[in-house]
C-alpha positions in Angstrom: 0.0 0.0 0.0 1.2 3.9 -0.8 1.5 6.0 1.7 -0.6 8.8 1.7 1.1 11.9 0.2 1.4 15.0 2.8 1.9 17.6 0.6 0.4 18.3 -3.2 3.0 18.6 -5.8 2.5 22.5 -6.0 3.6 22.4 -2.1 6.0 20.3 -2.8 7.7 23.0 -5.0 7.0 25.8 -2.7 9.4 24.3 -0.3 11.5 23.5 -2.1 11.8 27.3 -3.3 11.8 28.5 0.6 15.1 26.2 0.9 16.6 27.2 -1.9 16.1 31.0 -1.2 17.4 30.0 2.4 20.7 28.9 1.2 21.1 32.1 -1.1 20.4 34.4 2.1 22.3 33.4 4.3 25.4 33.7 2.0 24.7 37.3 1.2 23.7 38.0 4.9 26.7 37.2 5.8 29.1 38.9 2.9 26.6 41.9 3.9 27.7 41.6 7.4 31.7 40.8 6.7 31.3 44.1 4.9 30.2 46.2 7.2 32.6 44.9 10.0 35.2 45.6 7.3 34.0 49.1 6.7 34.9 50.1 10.3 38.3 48.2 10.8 39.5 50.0 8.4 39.2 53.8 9.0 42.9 54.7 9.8 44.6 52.1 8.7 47.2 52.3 5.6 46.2 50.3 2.5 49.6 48.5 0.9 50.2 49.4 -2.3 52.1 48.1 -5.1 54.3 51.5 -5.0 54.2 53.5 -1.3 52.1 56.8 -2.9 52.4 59.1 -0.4 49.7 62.0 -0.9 51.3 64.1 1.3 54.3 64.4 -0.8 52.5 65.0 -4.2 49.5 66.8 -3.0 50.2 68.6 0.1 54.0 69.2 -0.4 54.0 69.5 -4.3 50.2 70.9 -4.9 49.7 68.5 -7.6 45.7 68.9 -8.4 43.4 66.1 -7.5 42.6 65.7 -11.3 45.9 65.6 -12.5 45.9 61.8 -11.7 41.8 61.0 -11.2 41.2 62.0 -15.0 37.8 61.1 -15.1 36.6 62.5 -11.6 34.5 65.1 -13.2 33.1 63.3 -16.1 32.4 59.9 -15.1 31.0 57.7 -11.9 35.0 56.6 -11.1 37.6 59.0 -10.5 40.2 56.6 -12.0 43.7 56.0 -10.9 46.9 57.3 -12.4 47.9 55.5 -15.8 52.1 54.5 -15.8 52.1 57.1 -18.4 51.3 59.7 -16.0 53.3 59.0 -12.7 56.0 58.9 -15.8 55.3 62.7 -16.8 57.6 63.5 -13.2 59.0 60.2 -12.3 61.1 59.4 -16.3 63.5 62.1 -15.0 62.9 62.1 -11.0 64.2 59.3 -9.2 64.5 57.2 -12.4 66.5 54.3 -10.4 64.6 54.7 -7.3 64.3 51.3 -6.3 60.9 52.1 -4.8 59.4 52.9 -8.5 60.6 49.9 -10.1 57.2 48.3 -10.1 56.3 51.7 -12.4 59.5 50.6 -14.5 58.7 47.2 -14.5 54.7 48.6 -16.0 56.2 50.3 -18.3 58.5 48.1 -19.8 55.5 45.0 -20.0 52.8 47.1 -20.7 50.5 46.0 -17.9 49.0 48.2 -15.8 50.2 48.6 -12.2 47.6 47.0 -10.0 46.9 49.6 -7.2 44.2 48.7 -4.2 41.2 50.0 -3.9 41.1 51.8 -0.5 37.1 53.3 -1.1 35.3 50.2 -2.2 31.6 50.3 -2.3 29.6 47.0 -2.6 28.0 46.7 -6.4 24.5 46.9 -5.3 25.8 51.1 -4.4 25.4 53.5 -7.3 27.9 56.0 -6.8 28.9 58.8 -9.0 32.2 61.0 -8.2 31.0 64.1 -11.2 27.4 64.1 -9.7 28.8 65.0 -6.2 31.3 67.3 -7.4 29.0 69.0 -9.2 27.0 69.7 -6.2 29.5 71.4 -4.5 30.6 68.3 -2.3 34.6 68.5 -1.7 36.6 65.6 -2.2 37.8 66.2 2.1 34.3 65.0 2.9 34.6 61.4 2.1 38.6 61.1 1.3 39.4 63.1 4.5 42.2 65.2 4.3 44.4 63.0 2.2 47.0 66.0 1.3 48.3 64.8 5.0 48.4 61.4 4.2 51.8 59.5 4.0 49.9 56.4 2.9 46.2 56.4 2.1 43.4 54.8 4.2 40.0 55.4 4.8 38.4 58.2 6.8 34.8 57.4 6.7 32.9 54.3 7.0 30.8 55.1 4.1 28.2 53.1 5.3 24.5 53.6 4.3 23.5 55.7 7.6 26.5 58.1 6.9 26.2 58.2 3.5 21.7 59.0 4.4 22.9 61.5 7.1 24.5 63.5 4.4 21.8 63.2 2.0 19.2 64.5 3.8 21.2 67.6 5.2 23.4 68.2 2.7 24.2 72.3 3.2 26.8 71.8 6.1 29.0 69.2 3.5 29.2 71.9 0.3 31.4 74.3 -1.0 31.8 76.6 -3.7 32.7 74.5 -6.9 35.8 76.7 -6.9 36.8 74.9 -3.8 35.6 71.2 -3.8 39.5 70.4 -4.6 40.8 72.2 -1.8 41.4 70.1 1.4 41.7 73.1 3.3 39.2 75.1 2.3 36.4 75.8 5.6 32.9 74.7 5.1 30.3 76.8 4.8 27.7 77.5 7.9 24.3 78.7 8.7 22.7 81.0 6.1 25.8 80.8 3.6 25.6 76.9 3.5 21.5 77.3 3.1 22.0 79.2 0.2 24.5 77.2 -1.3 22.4 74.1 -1.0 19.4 76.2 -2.4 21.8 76.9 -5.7 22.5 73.5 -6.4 19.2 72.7 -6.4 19.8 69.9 -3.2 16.6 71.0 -1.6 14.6 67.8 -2.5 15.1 65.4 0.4 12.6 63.2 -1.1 14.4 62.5 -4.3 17.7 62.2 -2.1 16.5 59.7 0.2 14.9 58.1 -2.2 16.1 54.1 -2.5 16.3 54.0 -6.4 18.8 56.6 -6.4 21.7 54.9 -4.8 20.3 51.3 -5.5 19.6 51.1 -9.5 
């Protein structure tokens, strides 16, 4: 004799769905939650690089611009990272046998691209876009920190979806004048003066800013 079936074939299949979307979960729960830990063990600390840029030296010593090596900062979503090519504009007849820059010889002689960290890495379900917020009037010192004192970069905010909110729905204390979004030393604006400037760049819309489809696309 049978036994008598417990569930229909349609329950059955339901689940078997519930499982399956179980073990999917729990894997991205947990990436979700490595993250996040992540994003807080590393404010302060140095990210090792192929080459030991120090920011401090170039930017704060030398006053190379921001876009002099991020290209694309103003155009595009990613500010980019500094081609061989570039770093060999100063470094083909400065320090040519440093042995500290013979990873950038050894790019230039192969070809292949020097393969710097990231040190600002968002997850891929964040849509983030560095000419949008430059555009606003948000300086590169309110996420980067003040990198043109860094000896070796690391991260100065968490960058985490409450920060990242926080500014969005009181944006006027985090803008400058476009004039001044590249200058780490520049003061921000307060009271009246930052109202106005976040009434010029049209940031008055919290809705639209807090809005999920416009960081998650």
């Amino acid at each position: 004799m049978r036994p008598k079936q417990v569930f229909s074939r349609r329950g059955e299949l339901a689940i078997l769905l519930v499982i399956l979307a179980l073990f999917m979960l729990v894997p991205a729960l947990v990436g979700l939650g490595i993250w996040r830990e992540s994003a807080y063990q590393q404010l302060g600390e140095p990210v090792a690089q192929p080459i030991p840029f120090s920011h401090k030296h170039h930017v704060g010593d030398d006053g190379i611009d921001c876009r002099y090596c991020h290209t694309a900062v103003e155009t595009g979503r990613h500010a980019g990272l500094p081609s061989t090519q570039i770093c060999l504009t100063c470094h083909s007849q400065l320090y040519t046998q440093a042995a500290v820059l013979e990873p950038l010889r050894e790019s230039a002689r192969t070809g292949t691209p020097i393969a710097w960290r990231r040190v600002h890495d968002l997850p891929d379900f964040v849509y983030f876009d560095h000419s949008v917020h430059l555009a606003k009037g948000v300086g590169c010192v309110e996420c980067h920190g003040r990198v043109d004192q860094m000896p070796l970069t690391w991260r100065a905010q968490p960058l985490q979806m409450q920060w990242c909110v926080a500014c969005h729905r009181d944006p006027a204390p985090h803008l400058r004048p476009r004039e001044q979004v590249f200058d780490m030393s520049a003061p921000r604006l307060d009271g009246e003066d930052a109202t106005t400037l976040a009434r010029m760049m049209q940031l008055e819309d919290r809705r639209r800013m807090t809005d999920c489809s416009t960081c998650h696309r």
